[in-house]
C-alpha positions as semicolon CSV with decimal commas, in nm:
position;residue;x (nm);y (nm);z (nm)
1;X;1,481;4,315;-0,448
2;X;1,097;4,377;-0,519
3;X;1,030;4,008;-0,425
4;X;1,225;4,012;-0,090
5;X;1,011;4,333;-0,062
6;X;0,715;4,106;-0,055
7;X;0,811;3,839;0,088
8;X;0,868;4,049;0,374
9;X;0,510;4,147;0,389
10;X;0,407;3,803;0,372
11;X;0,296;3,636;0,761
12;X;0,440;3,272;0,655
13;X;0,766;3,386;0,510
14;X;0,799;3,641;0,881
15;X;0,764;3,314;1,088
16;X;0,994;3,098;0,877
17;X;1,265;3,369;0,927
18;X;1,189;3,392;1,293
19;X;1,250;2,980;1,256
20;X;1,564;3,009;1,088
21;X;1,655;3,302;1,342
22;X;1,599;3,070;1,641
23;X;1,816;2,793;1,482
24;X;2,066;3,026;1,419
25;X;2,081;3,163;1,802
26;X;2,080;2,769;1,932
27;X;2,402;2,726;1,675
28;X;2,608;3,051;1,766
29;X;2,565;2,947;2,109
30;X;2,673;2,566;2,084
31;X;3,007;2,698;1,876
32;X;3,064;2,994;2,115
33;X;3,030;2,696;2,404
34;X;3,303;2,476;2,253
35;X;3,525;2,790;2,193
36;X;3,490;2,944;2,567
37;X;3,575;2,529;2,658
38;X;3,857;2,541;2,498
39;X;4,024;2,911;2,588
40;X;3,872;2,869;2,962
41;X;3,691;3,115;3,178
42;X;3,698;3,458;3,125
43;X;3,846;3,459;2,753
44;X;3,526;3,218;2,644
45;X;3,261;3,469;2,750
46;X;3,428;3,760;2,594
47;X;3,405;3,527;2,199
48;X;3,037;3,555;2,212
49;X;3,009;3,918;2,350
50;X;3,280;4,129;2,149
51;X;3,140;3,873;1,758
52;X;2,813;4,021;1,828
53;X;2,907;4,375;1,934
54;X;3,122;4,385;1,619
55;X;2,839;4,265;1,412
56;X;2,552;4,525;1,595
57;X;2,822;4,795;1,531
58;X;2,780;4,711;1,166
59;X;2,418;4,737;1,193
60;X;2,408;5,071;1,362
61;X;2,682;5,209;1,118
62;X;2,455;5,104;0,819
63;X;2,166;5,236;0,957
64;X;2,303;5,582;1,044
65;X;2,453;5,582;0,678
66;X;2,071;5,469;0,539
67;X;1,995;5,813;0,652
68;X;1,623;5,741;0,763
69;X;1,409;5,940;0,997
70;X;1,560;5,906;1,335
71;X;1,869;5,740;1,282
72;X;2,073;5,953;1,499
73;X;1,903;5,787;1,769
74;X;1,973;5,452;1,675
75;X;2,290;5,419;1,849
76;X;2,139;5,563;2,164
77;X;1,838;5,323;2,174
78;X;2,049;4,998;2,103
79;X;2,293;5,073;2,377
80;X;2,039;5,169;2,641
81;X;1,795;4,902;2,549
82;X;2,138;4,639;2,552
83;X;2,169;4,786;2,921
84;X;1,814;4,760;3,054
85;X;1,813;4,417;2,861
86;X;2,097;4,289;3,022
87;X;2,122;4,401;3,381
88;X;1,725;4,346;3,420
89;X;1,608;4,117;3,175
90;X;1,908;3,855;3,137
91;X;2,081;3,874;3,503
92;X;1,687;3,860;3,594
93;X;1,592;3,506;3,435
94;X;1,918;3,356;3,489
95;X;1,903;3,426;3,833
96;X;1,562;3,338;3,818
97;X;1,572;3,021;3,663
98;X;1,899;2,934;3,835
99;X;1,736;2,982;4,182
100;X;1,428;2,770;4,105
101;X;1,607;2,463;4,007
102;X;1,912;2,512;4,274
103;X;1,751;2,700;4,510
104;X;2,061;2,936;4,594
105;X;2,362;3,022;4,353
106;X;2,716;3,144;4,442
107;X;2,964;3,372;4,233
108;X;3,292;3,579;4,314
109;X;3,142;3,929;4,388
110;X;3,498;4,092;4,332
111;X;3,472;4,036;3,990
112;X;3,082;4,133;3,939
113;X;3,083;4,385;4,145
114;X;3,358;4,565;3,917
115;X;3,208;4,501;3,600
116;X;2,886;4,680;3,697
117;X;3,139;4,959;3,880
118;X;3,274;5,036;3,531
119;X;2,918;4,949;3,366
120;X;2,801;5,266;3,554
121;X;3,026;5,509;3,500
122;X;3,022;5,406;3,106
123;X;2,656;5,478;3,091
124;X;2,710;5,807;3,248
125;X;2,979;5,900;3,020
126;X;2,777;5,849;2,710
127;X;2,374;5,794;2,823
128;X;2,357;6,115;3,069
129;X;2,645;6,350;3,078
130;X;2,481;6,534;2,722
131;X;2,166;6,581;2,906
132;X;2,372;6,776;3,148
133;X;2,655;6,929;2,944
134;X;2,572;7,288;2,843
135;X;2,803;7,354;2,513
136;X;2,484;7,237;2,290
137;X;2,142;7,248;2,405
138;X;1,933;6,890;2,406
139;X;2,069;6,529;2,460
140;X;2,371;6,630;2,202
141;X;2,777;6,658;2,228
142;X;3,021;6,911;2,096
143;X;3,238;6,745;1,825
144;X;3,500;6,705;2,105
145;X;3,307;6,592;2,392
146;X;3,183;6,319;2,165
147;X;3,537;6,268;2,069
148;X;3,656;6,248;2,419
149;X;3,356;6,039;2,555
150;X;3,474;5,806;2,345
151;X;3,770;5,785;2,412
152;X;3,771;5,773;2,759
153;X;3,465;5,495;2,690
154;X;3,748;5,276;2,516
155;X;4,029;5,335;2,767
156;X;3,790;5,259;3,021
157;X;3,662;4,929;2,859
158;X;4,003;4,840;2,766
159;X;4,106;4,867;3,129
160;X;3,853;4,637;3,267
161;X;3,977;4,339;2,950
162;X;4,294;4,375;3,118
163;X;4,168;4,323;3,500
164;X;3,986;4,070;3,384
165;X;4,187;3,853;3,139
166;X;4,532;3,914;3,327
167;X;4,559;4,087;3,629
168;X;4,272;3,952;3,816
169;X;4,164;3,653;3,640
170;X;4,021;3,462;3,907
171;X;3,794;3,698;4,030
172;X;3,580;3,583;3,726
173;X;3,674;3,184;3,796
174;X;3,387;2,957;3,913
175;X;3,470;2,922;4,275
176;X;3,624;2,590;4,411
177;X;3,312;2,420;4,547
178;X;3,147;2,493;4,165
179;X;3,393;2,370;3,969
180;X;3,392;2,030;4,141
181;X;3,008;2,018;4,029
182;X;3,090;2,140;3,673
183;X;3,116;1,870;3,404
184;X;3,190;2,079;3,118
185;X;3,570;2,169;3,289
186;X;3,615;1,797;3,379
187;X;3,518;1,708;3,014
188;X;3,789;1,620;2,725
189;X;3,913;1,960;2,572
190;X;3,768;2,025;2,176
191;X;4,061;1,959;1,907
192;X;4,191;2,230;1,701
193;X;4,041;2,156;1,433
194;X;3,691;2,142;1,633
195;X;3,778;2,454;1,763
196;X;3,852;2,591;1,452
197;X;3,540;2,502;1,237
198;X;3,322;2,600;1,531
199;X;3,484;2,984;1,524
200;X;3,405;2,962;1,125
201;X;3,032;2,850;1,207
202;X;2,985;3,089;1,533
203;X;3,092;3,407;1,311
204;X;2,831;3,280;1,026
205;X;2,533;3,186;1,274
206;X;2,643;3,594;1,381
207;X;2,602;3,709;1,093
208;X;2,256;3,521;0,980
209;X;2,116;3,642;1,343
210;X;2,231;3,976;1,299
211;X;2,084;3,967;0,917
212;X;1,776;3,850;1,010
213;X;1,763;4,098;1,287
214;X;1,777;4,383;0,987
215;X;1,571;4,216;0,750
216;X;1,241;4,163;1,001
217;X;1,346;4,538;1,150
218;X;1,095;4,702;0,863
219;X;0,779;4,442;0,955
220;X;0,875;4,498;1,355
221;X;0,840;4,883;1,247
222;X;0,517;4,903;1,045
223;X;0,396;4,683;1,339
224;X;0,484;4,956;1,607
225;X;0,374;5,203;1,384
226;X;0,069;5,054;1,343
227;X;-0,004;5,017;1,707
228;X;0,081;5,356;1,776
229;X;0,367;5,291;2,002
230;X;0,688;5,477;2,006
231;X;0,946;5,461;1,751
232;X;1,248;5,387;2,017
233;X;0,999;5,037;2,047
234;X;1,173;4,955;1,767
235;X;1,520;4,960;1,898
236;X;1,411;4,774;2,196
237;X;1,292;4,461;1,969
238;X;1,614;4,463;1,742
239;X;1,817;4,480;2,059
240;X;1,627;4,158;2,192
241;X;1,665;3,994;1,841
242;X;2,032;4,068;1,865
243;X;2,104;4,009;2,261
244;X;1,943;3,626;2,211
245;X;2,231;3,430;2,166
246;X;2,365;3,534;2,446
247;X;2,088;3,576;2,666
248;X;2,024;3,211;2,593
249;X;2,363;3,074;2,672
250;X;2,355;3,261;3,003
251;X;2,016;3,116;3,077
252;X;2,129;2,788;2,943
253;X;2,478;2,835;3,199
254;X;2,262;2,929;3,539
255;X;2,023;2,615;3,499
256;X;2,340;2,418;3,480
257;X;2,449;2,601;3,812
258;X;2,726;2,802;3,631
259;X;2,587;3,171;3,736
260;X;2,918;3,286;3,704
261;X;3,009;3,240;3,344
262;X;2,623;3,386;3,298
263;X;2,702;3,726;3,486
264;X;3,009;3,728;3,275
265;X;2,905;3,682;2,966
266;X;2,570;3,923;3,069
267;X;2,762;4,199;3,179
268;X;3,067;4,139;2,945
269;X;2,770;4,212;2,661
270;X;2,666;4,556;2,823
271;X;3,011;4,669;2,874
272;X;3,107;4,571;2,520
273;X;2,818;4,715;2,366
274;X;2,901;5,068;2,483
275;X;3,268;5,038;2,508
276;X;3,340;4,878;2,141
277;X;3,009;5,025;1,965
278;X;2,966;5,457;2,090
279;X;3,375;5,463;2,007
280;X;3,332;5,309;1,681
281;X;3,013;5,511;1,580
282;X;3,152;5,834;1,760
283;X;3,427;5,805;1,514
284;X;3,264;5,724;1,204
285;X;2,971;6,024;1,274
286;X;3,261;6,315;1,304
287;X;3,472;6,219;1,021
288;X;3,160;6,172;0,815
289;X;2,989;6,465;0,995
290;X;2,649;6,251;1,080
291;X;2,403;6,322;1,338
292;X;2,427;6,119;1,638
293;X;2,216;6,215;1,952
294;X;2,318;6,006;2,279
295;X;2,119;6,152;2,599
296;X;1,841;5,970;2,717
297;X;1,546;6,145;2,846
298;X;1,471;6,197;3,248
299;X;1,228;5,907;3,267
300;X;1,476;5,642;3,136
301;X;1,780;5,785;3,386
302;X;1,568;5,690;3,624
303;X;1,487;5,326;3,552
304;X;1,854;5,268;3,441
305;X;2,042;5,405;3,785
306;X;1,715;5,222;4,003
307;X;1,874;4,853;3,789
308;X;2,246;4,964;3,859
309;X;2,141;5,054;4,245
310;X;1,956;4,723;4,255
311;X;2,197;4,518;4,099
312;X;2,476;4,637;4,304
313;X;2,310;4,539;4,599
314;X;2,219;4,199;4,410
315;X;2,585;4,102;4,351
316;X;2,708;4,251;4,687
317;X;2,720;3,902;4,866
318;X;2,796;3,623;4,609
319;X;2,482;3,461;4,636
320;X;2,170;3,474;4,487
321;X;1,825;3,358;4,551
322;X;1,515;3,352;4,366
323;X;1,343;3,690;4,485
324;X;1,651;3,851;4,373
325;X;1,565;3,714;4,016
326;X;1,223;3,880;4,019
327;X;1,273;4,199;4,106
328;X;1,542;4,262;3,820
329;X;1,215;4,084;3,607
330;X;0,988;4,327;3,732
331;X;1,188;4,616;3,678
332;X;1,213;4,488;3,312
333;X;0,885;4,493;3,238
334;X;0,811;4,824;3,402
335;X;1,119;4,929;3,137
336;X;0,892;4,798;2,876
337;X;0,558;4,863;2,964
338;X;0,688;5,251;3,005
339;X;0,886;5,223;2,696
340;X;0,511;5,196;2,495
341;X;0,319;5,430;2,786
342;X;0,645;5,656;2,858
């Protein structure tokens, strides 16, 4: 343990991990590819999404149960920074880099448009409504407000799984005209046993991004501390560490004109990440009476409704250019320039 210790603090060994952490991303991604080419559009996007929610819920558990100074936030800072991430920073360069090679990209806006709907109103439910409850002063629940946000959280994410996998699946299908373009769903189907291995290798690729994400959290913390930025800093950079893999297979999806299995799997992410992970923790931190503070101050309710009201008007017509890309890019950046200078 004392040599991992230094290891840690060692420059050479921090960039070999961040080497092995890159390889790992690039080989969850491939695995999660041939698993979403096998089950089809929308079950594929939802592999890659709910393994690493499952894994990040882990992380926050353990790190809550560590006990360290400000770890009742942690759940709050991963699942806002996962939200800013995704609807600014991923949607952003996908639409980005989408519109630069292809000029204009189409997707059903039925579909998008209700994922961000019920994107919204989860964010309320957990991110703003203790800011404005009055039971317990400060950005805290009651016992059973926390309970009920998250249950209604679950119910509500469990709704949208089911308009999305069954009732309305093809309001998340590539439309017509795209899937004549699309090799990947003219291509031979994976074999079982392909299929199989590749789940085996996408959960272990998980778990060595998510590790790795842990292990460098300590030097990405003296390193914040150290440059006298804020500690919720911290949160944003494991939350990038963690959102890569799929940040890069949605990228990877709009340059291959796919934009919508990249809004898919960007805002199936988001939705997961508060509608599997605050349940989860909420549980966990009332049976085993832990701290857990969820409201986010006024500054950052700002900058996350200005990305939903943007992005709603984004997704409103199926089709995207590349101006749209950059101003979801530049409202990322003023997210993280005012997340060091809040």
């Amino acid at each position: 343990m004392h040599s991992l210790v230094t290891l840690l603090s060692q420059t050479w060994f921090i960039a070999l991990m961040g080497v092995v952490l890159i390889g790992a991303v690039m080989s969850a991604v491939h695995h999660a590819e041939v698993i979403a080419h096998k089950t089809g559009e929308p079950y594929g996007t939802l592999v890659l999404s709910i393994s690493i929610t499952i894994i990040e819920v882990s992380l926050i558990i353990a790190m809550m149960f560590a006990g360290h100074e400000g770890s009742e936030f942690i759940a709050r800072d991963a699942v806002f920074a996962t939200v800013m991430i995704v609807v600014n920073g991923v949607i952003g360069l996908c639409i980005f880099m989408g519109g630069f090679k292809h000029h204009e990209m189409s997707f059903r806006n039925e579909g998008t448009n209700s994922a961000l709907a019920v994107l919204t109103a989860l964010a309320t439910f957990i991110l703003v409504m203790p800011m404005v409850t009055v039971s317990t002063p400060g950005p805290d629940f009651t016992k059973s407000q926390l309970a009920f946000a998250g249950i209604a959280s679950f119910a509500l994410y469990g709704a949208f799984i089911f308009f999305q996998t069954v009732s309305h699946r093809d309001y998340y299908l590539p439309k017509a005209e795209d899937k004549k373009t699309d090799s990947d769903i003219h291509a031979d189907e994976p074999s079982n046993l392909k299929v199989t291995v590749s789940i085996f290798l996408l959960l272990l690729s998980l778990i060595v991004v998510v590790g790795l994400a842990e292990a460098l959290s300590p030097a990405i913390e003296a390193g914040v501390k150290s440059a006298g930025a804020p500690k919720t800093v911290v949160g944003i950079a494991i939350a990038l560490l963690v959102l890569m893999p799929e940040g890069y297979a949605a990228v990877r999806a709009a340059r291959a004109n796919r934009l919508q299995g990249s809004l898919n799997l960007a805002l199936g992410s988001a939705l997961a990440s508060i509608g599997l992970t605050i349940p989860t923790v909420a549980a966990i931190a009332i049976f085993f009476n832990l701290p857990l503070s969820l409201g986010i101050s006024t500054l950052n309710i700002t900058l996350m409704y200005l990305s939903f009201f943007i992005g709603a008007i984004t997704l409103a017509i199926g089709k995207t250019t590349l101006l749209q890309g950059v101003v979801h890019l530049i409202i990322f950046f003023e997210f993280l320039f005012l997340s060091l200078v809040p």
